[in-house]
Each structure stands twice: as C-alpha cells, then as structure tokens.
C-alpha positions in Angstrom: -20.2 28.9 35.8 -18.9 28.7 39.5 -18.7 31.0 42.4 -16.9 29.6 45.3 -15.9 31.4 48.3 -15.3 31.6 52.1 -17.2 34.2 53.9 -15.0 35.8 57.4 -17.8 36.3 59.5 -15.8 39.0 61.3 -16.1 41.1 58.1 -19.6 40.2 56.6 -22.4 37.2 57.0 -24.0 35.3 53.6 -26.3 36.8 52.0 -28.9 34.7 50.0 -29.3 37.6 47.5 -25.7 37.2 46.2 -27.0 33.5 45.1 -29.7 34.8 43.8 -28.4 37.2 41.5 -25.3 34.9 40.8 -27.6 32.0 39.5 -30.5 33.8 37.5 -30.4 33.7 34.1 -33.6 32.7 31.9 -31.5 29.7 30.2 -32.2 28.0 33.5 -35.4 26.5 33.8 -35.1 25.4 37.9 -33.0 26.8 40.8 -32.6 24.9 44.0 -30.9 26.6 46.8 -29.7 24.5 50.1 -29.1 26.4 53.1 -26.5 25.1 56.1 -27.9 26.1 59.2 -26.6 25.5 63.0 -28.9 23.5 64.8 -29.7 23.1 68.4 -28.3 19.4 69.2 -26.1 17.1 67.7 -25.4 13.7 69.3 -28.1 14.4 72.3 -25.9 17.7 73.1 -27.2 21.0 73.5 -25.2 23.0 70.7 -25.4 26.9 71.6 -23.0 28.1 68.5 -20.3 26.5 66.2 -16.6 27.8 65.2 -15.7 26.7 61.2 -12.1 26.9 60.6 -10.8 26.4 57.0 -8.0 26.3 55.3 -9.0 28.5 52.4 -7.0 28.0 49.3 -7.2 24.7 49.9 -11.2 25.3 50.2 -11.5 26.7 47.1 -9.2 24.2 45.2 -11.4 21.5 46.2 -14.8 23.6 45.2 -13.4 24.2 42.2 -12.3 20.5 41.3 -16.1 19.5 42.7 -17.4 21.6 40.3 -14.8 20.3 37.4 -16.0 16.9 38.4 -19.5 17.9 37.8 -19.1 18.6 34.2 -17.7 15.4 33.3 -20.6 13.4 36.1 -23.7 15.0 34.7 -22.7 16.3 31.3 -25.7 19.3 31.5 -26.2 21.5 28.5 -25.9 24.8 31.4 -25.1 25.3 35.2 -24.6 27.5 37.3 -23.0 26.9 40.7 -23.2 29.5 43.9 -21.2 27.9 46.9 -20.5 30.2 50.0 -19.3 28.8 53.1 -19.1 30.6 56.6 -15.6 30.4 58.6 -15.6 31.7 61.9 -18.1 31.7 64.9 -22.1 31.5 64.6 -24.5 30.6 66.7 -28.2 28.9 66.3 -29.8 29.0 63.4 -27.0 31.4 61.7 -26.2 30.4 58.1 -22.9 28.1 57.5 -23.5 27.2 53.8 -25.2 28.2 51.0 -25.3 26.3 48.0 -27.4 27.7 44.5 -27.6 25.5 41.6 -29.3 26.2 38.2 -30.3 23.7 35.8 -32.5 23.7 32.6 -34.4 21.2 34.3 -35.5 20.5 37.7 -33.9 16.9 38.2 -30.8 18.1 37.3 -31.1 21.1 39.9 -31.8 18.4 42.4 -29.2 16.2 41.7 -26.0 18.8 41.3 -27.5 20.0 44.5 -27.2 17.1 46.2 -24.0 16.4 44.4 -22.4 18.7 45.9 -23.1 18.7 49.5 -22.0 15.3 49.4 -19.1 15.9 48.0 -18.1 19.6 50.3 -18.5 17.1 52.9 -15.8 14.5 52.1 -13.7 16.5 50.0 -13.3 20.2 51.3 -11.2 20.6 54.5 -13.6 22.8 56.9 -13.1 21.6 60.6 -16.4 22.0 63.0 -16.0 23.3 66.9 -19.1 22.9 68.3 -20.2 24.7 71.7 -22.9 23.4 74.0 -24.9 25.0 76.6 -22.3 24.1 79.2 -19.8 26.0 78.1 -18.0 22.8 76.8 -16.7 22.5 73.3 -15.5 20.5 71.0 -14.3 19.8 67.5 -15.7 17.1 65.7 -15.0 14.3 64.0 -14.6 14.9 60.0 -14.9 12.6 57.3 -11.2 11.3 55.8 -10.5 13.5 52.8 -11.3 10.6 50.0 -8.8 10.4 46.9 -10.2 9.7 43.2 
C-alpha cells in the first residue's frame, strides 16, 4: 500500500496526521516515521530557507517504482508506505519530507525506512535552492539519477 505525493506549499503544508492515519492498521506491529527538515547550515553556510522544485509526474513515477522495488528487495508479508514531499519555498525548520512506513516487525520498519530515503535521494528528480543569510542563493548539487 503506497501513498506518494507532492505537497504545493502555496496551497497547503504536510501534515503528519495524514501519515498517521494512512499507515495505521493493527496488522502492523511497528511504525517508523522520518521527517525532512531544513536546517540552519549546510557546507559552513548560514541557510535561512530552501526552494524544492520537482518535476512531478516524473516524482511520482519514481516513488512508485521505489516502492515496486521494495516488494521484490524485502519480500515483507505487509507494508504500508506514506511518502509526502514539499515543492516550493520553506524556511528553517519547516517540513520537506515525510516518510511513514509500517511493518509487522520493527527491523523491517527500520530498514524500508531507510530504504527509501536512500533511494528518493538518487532516484527522484527534486532540485534544492538553498538561501543563506546573505541574501545569496543557490541550487545544489544533486546526486546523478542511477539506472538499474
């Protein structure tokens, strides 16, 4: 079971709730939730807000063939899979991602957890403008979009 979407920040924030709901079930025996956050300095810069960009089908496509790659990688009985993703401006300590997972068991929550933020990271084309307290900005460097 999958949700995947991008959130417009313009029209609405992510809401941890929607997770929450999405995920619970009592065939699930452990929940992990991760939570993106903007932080304050990245490469001894003082970060004051960040702008995603994504381009969204293509977003989705690639959540969606994450969480297909999933089934085959860890073979689990049950999963459930919560993945919103900010696009837009936010500033410190505002919420980019969220990621839910539920497992029967709690070292399979862990692991699809971490599987995924791994793999949103190489896979998922979501660009990163960062802002600084000088009123400079820049994009950053992504990782190259890895084939299979």
């Amino acid at each position: 079971m999958l949700h995947a979407k991008i959130i417009d920040i313009k029209k609405k924030k992510i809401e941890l709730s929607n997770a929450e709901k999405f995920i619970a079930s009592s065939k699930y025996g452990a929940s992990i939730y991760f939570v993106g956050t903007v932080r304050n300095l990245n490469n001894n810069k003082k970060v004051v807000g960040m702008t995603y960009d994504s381009h969204d089908p293509m977003v989705i496509k690639s959540l969606e063939e994450i969480y297909q790659n999933s089934l085959t990688k860890f073979k689990f009985d049950n999963q459930a899979v919560f993945i919103e993703h900010i696009k837009g401006h936010v500033l410190l300590g505002d919420v980019s991602i969220v990621i839910a997972v539920a497992c029967k068991h709690r070292d399979q929550a862990y692991e699809l957890s971490r599987f995924f933020i791994e793999e949103i990271k190489k896979k998922t084309p979501i660009w990163k403008k960062e802002h600084y307290e000088n009123e400079d900005s820049e994009w950053l460097e992504g990782n190259p979009i890895q084939a299979e």
